[in-house]
Gaussian input, Z-matrix of N, CA and C with variables (Angstrom, degrees):
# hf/3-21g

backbone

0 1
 N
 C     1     B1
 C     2     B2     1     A1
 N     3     B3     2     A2     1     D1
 C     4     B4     3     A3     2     D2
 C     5     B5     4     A4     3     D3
 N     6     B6     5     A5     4     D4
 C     7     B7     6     A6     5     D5
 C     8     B8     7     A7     6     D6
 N     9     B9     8     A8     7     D7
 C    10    B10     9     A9     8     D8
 C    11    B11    10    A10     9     D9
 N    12    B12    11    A11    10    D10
 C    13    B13    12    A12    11    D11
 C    14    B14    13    A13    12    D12
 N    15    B15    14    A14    13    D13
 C    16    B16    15    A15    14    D14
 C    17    B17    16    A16    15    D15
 N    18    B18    17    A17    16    D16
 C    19    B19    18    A18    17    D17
 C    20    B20    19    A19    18    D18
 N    21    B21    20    A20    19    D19
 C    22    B22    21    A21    20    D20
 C    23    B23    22    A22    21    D21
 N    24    B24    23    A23    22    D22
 C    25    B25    24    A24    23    D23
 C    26    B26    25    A25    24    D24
 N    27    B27    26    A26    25    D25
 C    28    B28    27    A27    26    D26
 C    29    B29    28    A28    27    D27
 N    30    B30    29    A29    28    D28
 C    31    B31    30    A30    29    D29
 C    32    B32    31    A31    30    D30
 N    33    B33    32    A32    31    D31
 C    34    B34    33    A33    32    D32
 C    35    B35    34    A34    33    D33
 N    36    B36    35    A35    34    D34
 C    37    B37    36    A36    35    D35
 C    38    B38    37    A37    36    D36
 N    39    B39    38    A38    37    D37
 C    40    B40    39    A39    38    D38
 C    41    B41    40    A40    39    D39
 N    42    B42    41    A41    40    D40
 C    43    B43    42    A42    41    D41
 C    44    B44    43    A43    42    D42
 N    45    B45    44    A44    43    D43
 C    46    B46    45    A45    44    D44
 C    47    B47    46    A46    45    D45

   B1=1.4749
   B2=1.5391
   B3=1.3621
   B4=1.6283
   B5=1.6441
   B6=1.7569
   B7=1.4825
   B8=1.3420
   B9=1.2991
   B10=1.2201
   B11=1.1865
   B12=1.6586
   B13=1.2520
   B14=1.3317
   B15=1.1942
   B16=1.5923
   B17=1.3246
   B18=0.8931
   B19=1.3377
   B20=1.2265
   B21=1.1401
   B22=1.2827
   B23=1.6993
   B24=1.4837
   B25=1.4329
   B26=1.4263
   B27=0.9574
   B28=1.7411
   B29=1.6775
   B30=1.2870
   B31=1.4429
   B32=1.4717
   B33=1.5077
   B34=1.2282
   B35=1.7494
   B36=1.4654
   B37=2.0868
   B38=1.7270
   B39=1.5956
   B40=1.5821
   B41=1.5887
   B42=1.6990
   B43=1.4533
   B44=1.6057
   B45=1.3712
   B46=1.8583
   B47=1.5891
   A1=109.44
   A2=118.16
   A3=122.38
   A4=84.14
   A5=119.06
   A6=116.37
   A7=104.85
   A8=133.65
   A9=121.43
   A10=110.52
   A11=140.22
   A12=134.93
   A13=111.01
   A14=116.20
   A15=112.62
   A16=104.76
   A17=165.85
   A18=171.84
   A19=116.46
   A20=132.18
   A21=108.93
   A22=115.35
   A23=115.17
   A24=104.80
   A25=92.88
   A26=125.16
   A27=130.95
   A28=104.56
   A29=119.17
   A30=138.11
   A31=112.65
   A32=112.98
   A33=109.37
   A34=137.25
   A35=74.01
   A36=77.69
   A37=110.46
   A38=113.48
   A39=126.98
   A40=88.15
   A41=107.87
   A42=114.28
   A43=105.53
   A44=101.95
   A45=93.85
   A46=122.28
   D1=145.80
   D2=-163.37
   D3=-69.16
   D4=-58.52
   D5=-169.84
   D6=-34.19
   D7=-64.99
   D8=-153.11
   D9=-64.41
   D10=-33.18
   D11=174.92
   D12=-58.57
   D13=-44.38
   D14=-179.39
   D15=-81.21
   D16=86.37
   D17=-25.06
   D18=2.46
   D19=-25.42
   D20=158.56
   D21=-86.28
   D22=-18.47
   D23=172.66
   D24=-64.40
   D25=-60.26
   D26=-150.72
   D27=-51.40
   D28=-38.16
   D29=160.31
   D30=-39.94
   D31=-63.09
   D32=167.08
   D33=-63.72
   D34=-38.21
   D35=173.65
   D36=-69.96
   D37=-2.44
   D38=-160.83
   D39=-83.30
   D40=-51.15
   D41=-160.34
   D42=-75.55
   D43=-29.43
   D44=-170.83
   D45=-61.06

């Protein structure tokens, strides 16, 4: 699912 990739990018740009 596209959502889940973007949430997980968004996850990462959350942690940096």
């Amino acid at each position: 699912m596209v959502t889940t990739k973007m949430a997980k990018q968004t996850g990462e740009v959350l942690i940096k």
